[in-house]
C-alpha positions, 0 to 999 in steps of 0.5 A, spaced: 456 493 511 463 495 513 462 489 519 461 484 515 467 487 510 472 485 516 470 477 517 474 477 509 479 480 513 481 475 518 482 470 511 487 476 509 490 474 516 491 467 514 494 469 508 499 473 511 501 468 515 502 463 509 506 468 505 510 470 511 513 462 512 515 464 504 519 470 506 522 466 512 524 460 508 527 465 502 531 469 508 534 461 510 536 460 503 541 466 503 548 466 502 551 468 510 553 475 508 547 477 506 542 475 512 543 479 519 507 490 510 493 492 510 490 499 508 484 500 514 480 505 510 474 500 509 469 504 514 471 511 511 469 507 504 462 505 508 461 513 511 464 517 506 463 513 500 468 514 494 468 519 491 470 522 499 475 516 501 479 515 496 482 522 494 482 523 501 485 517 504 489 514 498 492 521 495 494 523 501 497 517 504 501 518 497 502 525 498 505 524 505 509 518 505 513 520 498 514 526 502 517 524 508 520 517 504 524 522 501 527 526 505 529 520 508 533 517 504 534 522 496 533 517 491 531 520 484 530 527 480 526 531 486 522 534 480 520 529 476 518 524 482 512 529 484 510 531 479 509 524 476 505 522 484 502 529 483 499 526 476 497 520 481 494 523 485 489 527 480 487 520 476 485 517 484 481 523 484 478 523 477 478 515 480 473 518 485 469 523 480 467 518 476 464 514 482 461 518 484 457 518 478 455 511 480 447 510 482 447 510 490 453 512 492 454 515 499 455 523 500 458 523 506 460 528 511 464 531 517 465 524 520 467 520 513 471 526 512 475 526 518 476 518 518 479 518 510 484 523 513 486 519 518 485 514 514 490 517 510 496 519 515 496 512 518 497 509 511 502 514 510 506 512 517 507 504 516 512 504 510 516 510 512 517 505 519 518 499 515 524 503 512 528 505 519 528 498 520 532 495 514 540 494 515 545 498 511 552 496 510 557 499 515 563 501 512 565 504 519 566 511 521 559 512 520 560 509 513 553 507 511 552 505 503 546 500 500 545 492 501 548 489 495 553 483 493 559 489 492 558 492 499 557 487 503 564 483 500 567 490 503 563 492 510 558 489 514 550 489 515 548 494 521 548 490 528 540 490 532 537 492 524 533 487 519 534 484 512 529 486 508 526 479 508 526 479 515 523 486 517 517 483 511 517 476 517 515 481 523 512 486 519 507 480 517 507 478 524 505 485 526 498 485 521 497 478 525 497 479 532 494 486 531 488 486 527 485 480 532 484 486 536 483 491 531 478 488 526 475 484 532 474 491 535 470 493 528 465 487 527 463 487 534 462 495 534 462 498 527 463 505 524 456 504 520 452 498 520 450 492 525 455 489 528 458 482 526 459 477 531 466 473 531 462 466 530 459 469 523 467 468 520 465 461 521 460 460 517 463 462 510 464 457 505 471 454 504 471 457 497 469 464 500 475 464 505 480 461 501 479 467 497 481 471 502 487 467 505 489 467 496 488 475 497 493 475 503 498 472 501 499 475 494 499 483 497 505 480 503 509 477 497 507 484 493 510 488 500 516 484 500 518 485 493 516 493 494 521 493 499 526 489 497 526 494 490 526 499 495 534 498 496 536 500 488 530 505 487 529 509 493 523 509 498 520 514 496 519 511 488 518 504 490 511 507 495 510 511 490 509 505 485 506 500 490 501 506 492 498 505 484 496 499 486 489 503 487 489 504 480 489 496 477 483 495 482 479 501 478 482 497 473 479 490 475 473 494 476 472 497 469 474 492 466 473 485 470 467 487 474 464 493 469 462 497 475 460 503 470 456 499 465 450 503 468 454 509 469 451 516 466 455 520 460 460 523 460 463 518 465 468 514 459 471 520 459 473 521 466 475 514 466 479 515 459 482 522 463 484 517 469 488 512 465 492 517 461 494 521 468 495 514 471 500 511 466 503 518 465 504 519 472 508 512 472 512 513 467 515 519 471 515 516 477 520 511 473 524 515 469 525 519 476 531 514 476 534 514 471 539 519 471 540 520 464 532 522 463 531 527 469 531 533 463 526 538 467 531 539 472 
């Protein structure tokens, strides 16, 4: 049920929180010069299915966060970074295919669809965001260079802009104020299912919620560092990146949970082909940084 899926959210809450004191304490320990990121795509999971869901939600969500990412800010070979999310693209695709194999999977339809689009823009929206926040070093007459040791001996960070530890502080702050409206709203009235009364978060074992709260603070210390990694690698291939995070959950599912040991033949090897375009496409998306191996331009 997409409702009681949002009860496990509420522990993800705690751990944000958890990891946002971490981040916070991390920006207190900095020298002075240097003070001055959940994917909502359960209820199209619910509707559509996976095989809908994911190559609708997530890879458009790639597709037009690089996008907009890279015209924000040019990091890397334009050549070699597309083609190598192109290729992750088609393993959340191939991803999705081999789901769709699985027994009793949902077909979908015209409402799942609509939801995994929108799904997908808004999780393409929030790192772009994110970016326009963070601070970069003034030089002055309009002089704007990367935060590092040897800029910022030489300028100073941009007034009324974030570090990249405190944009991650009110970034978590938002995820904890907003969805004690938003996931609230999904329990009390969700897209399929019976509705979940707030008091059943309650009702969960310790063990259960410590889960959660483990789950939430391992993705907001994940952000932090994608974000961090962002000011040498470039926005749009440190999204890139932490977008693959999809495929080490199809890891985990192949290979922890087995969720293909009752799939028909012929699924191996869609996961097979799902892997190597996953690892290749990686690998390109790397080396689209590294100048002396941008070779197909």
């Amino acid at each position: 049920m997409c409702g009681m899926g949002e009860v496990k959210d509420m522990d993800d809450l705690v751990g944000f929180r958890a990891a946002e004191c971490t981040i916070a304490l991390q920006e207190a320990t900095l020298p002075r010069h240097g003070r001055n990121r959940r994917k909502r795509i359960h209820p199209a999971f619910a509707i559509a299915g996976m095989s809908v869901a994911f190559p609708v939600g997530i890879g458009l969500a790639l597709v037009l966060g690089v996008l907009q990412l890279y015209a924000l800010e040019q990091k890397g070979d334009p050549i070699l970074l597309f083609v190598g999310v192109g290729l992750v693209v088609v393993a959340i695709v191939l991803d999705a295919m081999a789901y769709r194999k699985l027994p009793g999977q949902s077909k979908g339809g015209m409402k799942g669809l609509l939801l995994s689009v929108a799904c997908g823009v808004l999780m393409s929206l929030f790192y772009y965001l994110v970016m326009q926040s963070l601070a970069k070093v003034d030089f002055g007459g309009g002089v704007l260079k990367d935060v590092n040791a040897a800029n910022l001996a030489a300028g100073s960070l941009q007034d009324g802009k974030l570090t990249a530890y405190s944009a991650n502080v009110i970034f978590c702050l938002g995820i904890l104020l907003s969805n004690f409206v938003f996931n609230t709203a999904i329990m009390l009235r969700p897209v399929e299912g019976l509705p979940v009364p707030v008091s059943a978060y309650f009702q969960g074992r310790f063990q259960d919620h410590l889960w959660g709260v483990v789950g939430g603070f391992i993705w907001a210390v994940g952000m932090s560092l994608n974000v961090i990694a962002a000011g040498v690698a470039g926005p749009a291939i440190s999204y890139g990146l932490g977008q693959g995070a999809t495929m080490i959950a199809a890891i985990w599912g192949v290979f922890i949970w087995q969720e293909f040991r009752q799939a028909p033949p012929g699924t191996n090897k869609l996961l097979g082909l799902m892997f190597a375009a996953f690892v290749v496409g990686l690998a390109l998306v790397v080396m689209a940084r590294i100048p002396q191996l941008a070779i197909l331009r």
